[in-house]
C-alpha positions as CSV (number, residue, x, y, z in Angstrom):
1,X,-46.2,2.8,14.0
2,X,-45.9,3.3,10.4
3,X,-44.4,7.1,10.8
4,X,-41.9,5.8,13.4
5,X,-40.9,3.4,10.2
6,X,-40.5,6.1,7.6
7,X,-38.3,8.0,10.3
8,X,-36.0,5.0,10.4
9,X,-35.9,3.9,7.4
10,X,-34.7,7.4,6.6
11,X,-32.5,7.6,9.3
12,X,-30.6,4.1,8.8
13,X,-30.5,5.1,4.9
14,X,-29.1,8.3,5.3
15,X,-26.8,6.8,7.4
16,X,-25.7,3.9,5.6
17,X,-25.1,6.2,2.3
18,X,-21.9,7.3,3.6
19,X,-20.5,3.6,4.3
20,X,-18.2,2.1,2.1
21,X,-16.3,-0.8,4.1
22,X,-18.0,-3.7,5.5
23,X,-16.9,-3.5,9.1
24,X,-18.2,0.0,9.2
25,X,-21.1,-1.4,8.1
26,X,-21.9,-4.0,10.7
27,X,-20.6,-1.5,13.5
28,X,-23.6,0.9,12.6
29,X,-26.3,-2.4,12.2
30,X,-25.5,-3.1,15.6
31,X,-25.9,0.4,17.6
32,X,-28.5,1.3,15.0
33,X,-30.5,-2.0,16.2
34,X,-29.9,-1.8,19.8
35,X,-32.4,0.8,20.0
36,X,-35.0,-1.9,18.8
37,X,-34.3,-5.2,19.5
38,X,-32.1,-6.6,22.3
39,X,-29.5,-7.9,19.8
40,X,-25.7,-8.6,21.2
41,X,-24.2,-8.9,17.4
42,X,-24.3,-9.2,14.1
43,X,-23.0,-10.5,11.3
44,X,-23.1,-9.9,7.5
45,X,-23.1,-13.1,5.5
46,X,-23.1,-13.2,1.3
47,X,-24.4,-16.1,-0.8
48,X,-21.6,-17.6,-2.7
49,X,-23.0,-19.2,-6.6
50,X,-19.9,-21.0,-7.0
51,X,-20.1,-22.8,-3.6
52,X,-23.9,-22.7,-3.0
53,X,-23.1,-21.3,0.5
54,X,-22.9,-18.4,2.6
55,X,-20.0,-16.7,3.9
56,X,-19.2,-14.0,6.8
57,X,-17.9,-11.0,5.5
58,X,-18.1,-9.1,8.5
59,X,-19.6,-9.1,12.2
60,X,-19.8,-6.9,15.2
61,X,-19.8,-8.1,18.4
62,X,-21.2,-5.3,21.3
63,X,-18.2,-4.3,23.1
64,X,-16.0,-6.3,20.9
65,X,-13.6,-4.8,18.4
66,X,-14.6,-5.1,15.0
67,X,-12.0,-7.3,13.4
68,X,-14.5,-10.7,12.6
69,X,-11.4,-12.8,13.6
70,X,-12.1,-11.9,17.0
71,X,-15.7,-12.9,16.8
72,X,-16.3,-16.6,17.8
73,X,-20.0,-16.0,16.7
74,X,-21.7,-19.6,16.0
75,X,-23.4,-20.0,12.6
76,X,-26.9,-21.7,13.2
77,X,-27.3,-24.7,11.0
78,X,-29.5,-24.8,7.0
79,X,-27.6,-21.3,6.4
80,X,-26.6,-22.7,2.7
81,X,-30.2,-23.6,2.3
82,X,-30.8,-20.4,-0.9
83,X,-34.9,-19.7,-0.6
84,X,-35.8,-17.1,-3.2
85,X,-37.0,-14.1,-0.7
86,X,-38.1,-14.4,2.2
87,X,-39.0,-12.3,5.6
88,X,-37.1,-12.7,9.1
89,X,-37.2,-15.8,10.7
90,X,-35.2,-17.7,13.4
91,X,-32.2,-19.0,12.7
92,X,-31.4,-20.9,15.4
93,X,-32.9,-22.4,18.4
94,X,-35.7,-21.0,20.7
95,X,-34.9,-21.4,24.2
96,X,-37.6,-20.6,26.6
97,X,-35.7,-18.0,30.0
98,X,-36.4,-20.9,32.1
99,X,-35.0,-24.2,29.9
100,X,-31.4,-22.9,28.7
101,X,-28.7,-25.3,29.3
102,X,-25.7,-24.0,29.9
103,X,-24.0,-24.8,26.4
104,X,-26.9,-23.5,24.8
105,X,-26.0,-21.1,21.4
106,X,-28.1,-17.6,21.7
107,X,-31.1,-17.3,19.2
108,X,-29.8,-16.2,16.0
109,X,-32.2,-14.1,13.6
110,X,-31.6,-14.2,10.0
111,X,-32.8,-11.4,7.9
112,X,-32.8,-12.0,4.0
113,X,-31.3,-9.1,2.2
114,X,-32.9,-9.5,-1.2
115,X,-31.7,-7.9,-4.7
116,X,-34.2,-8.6,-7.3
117,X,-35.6,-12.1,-7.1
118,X,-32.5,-13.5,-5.5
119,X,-31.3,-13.7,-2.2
120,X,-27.8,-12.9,-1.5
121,X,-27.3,-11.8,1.7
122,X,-28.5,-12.2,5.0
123,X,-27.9,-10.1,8.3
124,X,-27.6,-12.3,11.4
125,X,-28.8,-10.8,14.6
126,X,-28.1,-12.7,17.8
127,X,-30.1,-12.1,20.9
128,X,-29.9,-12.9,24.8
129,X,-30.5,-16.5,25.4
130,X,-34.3,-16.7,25.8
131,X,-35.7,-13.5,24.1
132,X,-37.5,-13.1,21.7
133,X,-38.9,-10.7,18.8
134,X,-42.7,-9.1,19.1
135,X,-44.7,-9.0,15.8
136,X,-44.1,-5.3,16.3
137,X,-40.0,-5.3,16.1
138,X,-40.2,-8.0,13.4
139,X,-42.1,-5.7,11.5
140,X,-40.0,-3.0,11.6
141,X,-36.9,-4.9,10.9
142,X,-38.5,-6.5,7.8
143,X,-39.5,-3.2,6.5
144,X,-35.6,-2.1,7.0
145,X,-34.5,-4.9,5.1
146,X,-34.5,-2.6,1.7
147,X,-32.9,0.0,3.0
148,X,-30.1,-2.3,4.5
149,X,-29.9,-4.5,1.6
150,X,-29.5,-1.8,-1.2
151,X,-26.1,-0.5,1.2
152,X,-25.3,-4.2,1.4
153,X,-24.7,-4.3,-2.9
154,X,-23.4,-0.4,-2.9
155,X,-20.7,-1.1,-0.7
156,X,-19.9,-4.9,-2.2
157,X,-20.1,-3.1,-6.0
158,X,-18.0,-0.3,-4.7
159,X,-15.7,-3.1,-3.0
160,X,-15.3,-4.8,-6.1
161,X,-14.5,-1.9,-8.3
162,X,-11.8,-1.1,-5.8
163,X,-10.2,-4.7,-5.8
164,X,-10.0,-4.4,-9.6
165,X,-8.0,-0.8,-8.5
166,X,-5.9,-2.5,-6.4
167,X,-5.4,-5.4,-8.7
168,X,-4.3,-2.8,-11.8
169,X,-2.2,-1.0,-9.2
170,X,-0.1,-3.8,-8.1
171,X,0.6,-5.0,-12.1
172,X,1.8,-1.3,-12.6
173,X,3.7,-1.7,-9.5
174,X,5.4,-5.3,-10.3
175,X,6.4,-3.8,-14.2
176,X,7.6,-0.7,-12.3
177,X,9.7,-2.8,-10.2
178,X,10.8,-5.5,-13.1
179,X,11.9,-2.3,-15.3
180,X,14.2,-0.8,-12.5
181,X,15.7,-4.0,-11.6
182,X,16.2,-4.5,-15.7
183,X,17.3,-0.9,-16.0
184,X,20.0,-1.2,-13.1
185,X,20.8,-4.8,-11.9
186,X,20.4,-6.4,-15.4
187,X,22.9,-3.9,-17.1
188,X,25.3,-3.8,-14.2
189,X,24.9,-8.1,-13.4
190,X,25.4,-8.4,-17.2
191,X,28.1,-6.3,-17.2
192,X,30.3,-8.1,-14.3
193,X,29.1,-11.7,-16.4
194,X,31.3,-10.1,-19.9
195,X,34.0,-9.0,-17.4
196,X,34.4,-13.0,-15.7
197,X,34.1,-14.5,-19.3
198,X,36.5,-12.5,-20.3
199,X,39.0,-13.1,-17.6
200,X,38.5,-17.2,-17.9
201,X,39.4,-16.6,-21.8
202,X,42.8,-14.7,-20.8
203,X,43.2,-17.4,-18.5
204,X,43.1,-19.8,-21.1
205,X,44.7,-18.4,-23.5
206,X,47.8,-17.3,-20.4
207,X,47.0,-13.8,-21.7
208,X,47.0,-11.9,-18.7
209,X,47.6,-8.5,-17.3
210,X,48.0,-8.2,-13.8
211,X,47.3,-4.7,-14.1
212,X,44.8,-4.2,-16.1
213,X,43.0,-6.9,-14.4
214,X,43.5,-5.5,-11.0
215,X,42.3,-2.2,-12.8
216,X,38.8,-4.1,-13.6
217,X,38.2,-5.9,-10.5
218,X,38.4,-2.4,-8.6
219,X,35.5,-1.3,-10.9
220,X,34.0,-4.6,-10.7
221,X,33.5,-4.3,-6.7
222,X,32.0,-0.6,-7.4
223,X,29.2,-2.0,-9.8
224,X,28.7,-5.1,-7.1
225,X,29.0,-2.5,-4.3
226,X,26.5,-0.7,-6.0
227,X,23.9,-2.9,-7.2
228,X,23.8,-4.5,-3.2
229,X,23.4,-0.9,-1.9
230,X,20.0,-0.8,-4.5
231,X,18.9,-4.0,-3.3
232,X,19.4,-3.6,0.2
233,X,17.3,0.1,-0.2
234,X,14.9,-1.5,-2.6
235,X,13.6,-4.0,-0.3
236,X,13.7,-1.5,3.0
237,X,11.6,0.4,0.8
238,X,9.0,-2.6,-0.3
239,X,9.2,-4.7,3.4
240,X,8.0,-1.3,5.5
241,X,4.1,-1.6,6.1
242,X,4.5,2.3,6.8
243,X,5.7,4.7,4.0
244,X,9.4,4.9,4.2
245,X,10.4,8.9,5.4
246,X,12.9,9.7,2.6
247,X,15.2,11.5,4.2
248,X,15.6,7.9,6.2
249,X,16.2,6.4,3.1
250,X,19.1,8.8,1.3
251,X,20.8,8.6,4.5
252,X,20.6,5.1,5.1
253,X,22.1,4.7,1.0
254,X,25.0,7.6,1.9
255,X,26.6,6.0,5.6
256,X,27.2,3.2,2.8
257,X,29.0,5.3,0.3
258,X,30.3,7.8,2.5
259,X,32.0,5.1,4.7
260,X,33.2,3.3,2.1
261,X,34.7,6.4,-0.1
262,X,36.1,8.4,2.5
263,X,33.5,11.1,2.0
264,X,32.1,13.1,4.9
265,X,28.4,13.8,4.2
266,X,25.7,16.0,5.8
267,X,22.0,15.8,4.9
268,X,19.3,19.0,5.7
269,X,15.5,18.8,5.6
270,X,13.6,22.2,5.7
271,X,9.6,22.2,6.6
272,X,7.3,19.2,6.9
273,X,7.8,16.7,4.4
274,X,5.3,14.8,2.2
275,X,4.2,11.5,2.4
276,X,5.2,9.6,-0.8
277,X,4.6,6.0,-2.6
278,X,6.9,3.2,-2.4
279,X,7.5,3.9,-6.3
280,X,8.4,7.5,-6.0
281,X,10.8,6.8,-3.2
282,X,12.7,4.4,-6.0
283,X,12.8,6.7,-8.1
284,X,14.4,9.1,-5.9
285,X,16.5,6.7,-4.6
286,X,18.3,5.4,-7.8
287,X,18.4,9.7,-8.9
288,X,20.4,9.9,-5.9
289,X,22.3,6.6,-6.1
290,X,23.9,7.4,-9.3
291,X,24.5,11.1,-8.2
292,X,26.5,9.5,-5.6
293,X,28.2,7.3,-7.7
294,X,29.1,9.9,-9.8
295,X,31.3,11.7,-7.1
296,X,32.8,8.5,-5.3
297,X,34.5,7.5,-9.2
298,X,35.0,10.9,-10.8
299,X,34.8,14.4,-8.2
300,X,37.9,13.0,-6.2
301,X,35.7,15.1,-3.8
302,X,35.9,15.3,0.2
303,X,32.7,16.1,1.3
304,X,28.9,16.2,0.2
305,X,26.2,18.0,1.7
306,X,22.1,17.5,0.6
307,X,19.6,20.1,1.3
308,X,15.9,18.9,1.1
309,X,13.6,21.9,0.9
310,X,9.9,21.0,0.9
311,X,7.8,23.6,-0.1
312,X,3.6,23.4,-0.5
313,X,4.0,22.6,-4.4
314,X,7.5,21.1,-4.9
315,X,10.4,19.3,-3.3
316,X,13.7,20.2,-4.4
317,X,16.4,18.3,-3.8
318,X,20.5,19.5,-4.1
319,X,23.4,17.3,-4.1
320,X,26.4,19.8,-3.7
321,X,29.9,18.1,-3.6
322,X,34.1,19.9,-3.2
323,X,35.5,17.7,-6.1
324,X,37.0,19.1,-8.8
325,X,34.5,19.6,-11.6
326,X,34.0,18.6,-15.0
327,X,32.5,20.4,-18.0
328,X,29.3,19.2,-18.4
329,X,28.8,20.0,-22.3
330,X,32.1,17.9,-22.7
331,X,31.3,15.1,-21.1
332,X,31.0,12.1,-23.9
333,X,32.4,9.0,-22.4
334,X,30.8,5.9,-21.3
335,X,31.2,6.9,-17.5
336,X,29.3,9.6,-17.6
337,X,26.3,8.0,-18.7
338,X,24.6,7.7,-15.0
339,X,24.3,11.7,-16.1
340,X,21.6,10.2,-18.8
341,X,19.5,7.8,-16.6
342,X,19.4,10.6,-13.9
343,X,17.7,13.1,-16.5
344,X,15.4,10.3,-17.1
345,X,14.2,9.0,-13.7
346,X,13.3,12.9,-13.1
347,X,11.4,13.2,-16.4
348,X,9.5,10.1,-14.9
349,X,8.4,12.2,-12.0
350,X,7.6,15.5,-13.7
351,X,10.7,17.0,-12.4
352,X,13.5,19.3,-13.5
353,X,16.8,19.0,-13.0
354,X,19.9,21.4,-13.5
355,X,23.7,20.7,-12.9
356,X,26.1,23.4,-12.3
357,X,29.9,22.6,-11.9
358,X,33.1,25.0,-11.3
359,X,36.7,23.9,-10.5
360,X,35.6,23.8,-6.9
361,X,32.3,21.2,-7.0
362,X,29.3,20.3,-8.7
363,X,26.2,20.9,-7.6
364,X,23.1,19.1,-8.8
365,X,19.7,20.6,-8.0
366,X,16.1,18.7,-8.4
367,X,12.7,19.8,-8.3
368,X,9.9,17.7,-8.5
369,X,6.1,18.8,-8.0
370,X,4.0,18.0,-5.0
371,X,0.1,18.0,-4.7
372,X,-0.2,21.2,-3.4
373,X,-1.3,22.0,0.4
374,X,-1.5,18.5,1.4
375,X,1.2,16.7,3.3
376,X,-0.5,13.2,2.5
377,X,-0.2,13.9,-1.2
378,X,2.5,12.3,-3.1
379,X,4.6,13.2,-6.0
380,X,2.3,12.4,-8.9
381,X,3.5,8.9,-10.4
């Protein structure tokens, strides 16, 4: 008796040092168990200070799936009751095989899961109505109860270091998100509030220019155009439980622009691409927006075609266009200065970018690093 112990008390440990999630955890209580008591489920239940109560965290149900939603498991009665220790005992009514009424709950065993002193946890284990445990099985549980109880506080530890994770990862991600939508829709929404103060000043003043203000609205429309096209992407981007496939995503932005400019536009992908995070694909996004801004106000180009290459370290990206050019070491004016936050957003990545521009198109050519032989790697953030 006491070797068949050791052997599972080595077995379950070595087993449950691997398990990180809770419903993993109660799925291997349960097969682990059947092969000593006849028990139908279980569930995982943790004291609660604040409360002075117990609450699921998890349970298994056999043949069930093992979401606990889908577990109408009944909670015996005196579970908030908080006894310091403790051994297995019945939590919930002994029914003898030939007295069970027919609403009768099954007998529920609770085990106490101890850490220190203190009892916080207990593992329920529900049997078929009428059975019972020998001295023998009750033993052998109660001499588990270590092993189970120091995976119980690994996995809620590691559980809680993750949620702290998680919670730094979202702040990062909400001032990610609060910068771009500074960075792009505050300057451009700031810029189309000047433009309507101004005209209701010339307006009161009878200083108008039909020209000039015809002139402005035209550019107006482009930045409004504009900032709903980032919106509209932003959000597809945020709302998709699955990680957007960017090559979905630039041509989803470019039907927009293309339609709307006259431009015919083609899009290549070469090899299998990577998976990346919701703030990469931003970043990718407003690189390409502007790009294609740029040629809708300045290439007076017909066509634009975008080639993405994904290699096992790097993605490169080219935006090729038929405009006319421009001199790159010239450019100086205000209109040009997408050409700035472009360079920028690639920094952000760890990319590189080069522009190269003739009399018969620009070409702009990106190349940002990937985690090398992994598709589910991202761009590094």
């Amino acid at each position: 008796h006491a070797f068949r112990i050791l052997h599972m008390k080595h077995d379950l440990s070595a087993q449950l040092n691997v398990i990180t999630e809770w419903e993993d955890m109660t799925d291997l209580l349960l097969c682990f168990l059947q092969a000593i008591v006849p028990v139908t489920a279980v569930s995982l239940l943790a004291y609660q200070p604040e409360t002075a109560q117990f609450v699921l965290i998890a349970s298994r149900k056999s043949g069930a799936a093992p979401a606990a939603d889908a577990l109408p498991l009944p909670l015996p009665a005196g579970l908030d009751a908080h006894p310091a220790g403790g051994t297995l005992h019945p939590a919930g009514p002994r029914l003898s095989a030939g007295h069970i009424p027919e609403n009768a709950l099954p007998p529920v065993y609770s085990l106490p899961l101890t850490h220190g002193e203190a009892l916080n946890a207990r593992l329920l284990m529900y049997l078929p109505p009428g059975a019972t445990l020998s001295p023998d099985q009750s033993d052998i549980l109660n001499h588990l109860a270590p092993d189970i109880a120091i995976a119980f506080f690994s996995i809620q530890e590691h559980q809680e270091k993750l949620k702290v994770i998680v919670d730094r990862a979202k702040d990062a991600e909400r001032h990610s998100i609060s910068r771009d939508l500074h960075d792009m829709l505050g300057q451009n929404l700031a810029y189309l509030r000047l433009k309507l103060d101004q005209f209701a000043r010339n307006i009161d003043r009878q200083t108008i220019d039909l020209d000039e203000v015809r002139a402005e609205l035209v550019y107006m429309q482009d930045i409004a155009n504009r900032s709903y096209e980032l919106v509209r992407s932003m959000l597809s981007i945020l709302h998709t439980a699955e990680p957007l496939p960017l090559l979905d995503l630039l041509q989803n932005h470019a039907q927009t622009v293309a339609g709307r400019a006259g431009l015919s536009f083609e899009i290549r992908q070469t090899d299998d691409p990577y998976v990346l995070k919701a703030a990469q694909l931003r970043q990718i996004l407003f690189i390409f927006s502007e790009a294609l801004s740029n040629v809708e106000r300045h290439a007076g180009a017909q066509s634009v075609r975008v080639d993405l290459v994904w290699g096992q370290t790097d993605l490169t990206m080219k935006i090729m266009d038929d405009g006319h050019g421009f001199e790159p070491n010239a450019v100086q004016t205000q209109q040009h200065f997408g050409l700035r936050i472009i360079q920028e957003r690639t920094a952000v990545l760890g990319g590189q970018f080069d522009l190269r521009s003739t009399d018969h198109g620009t070409e702009l050519n990106f190349c940002f690093p990937l985690a090398a032989n992994n598709p589910h790697h991202a761009i590094p953030a």
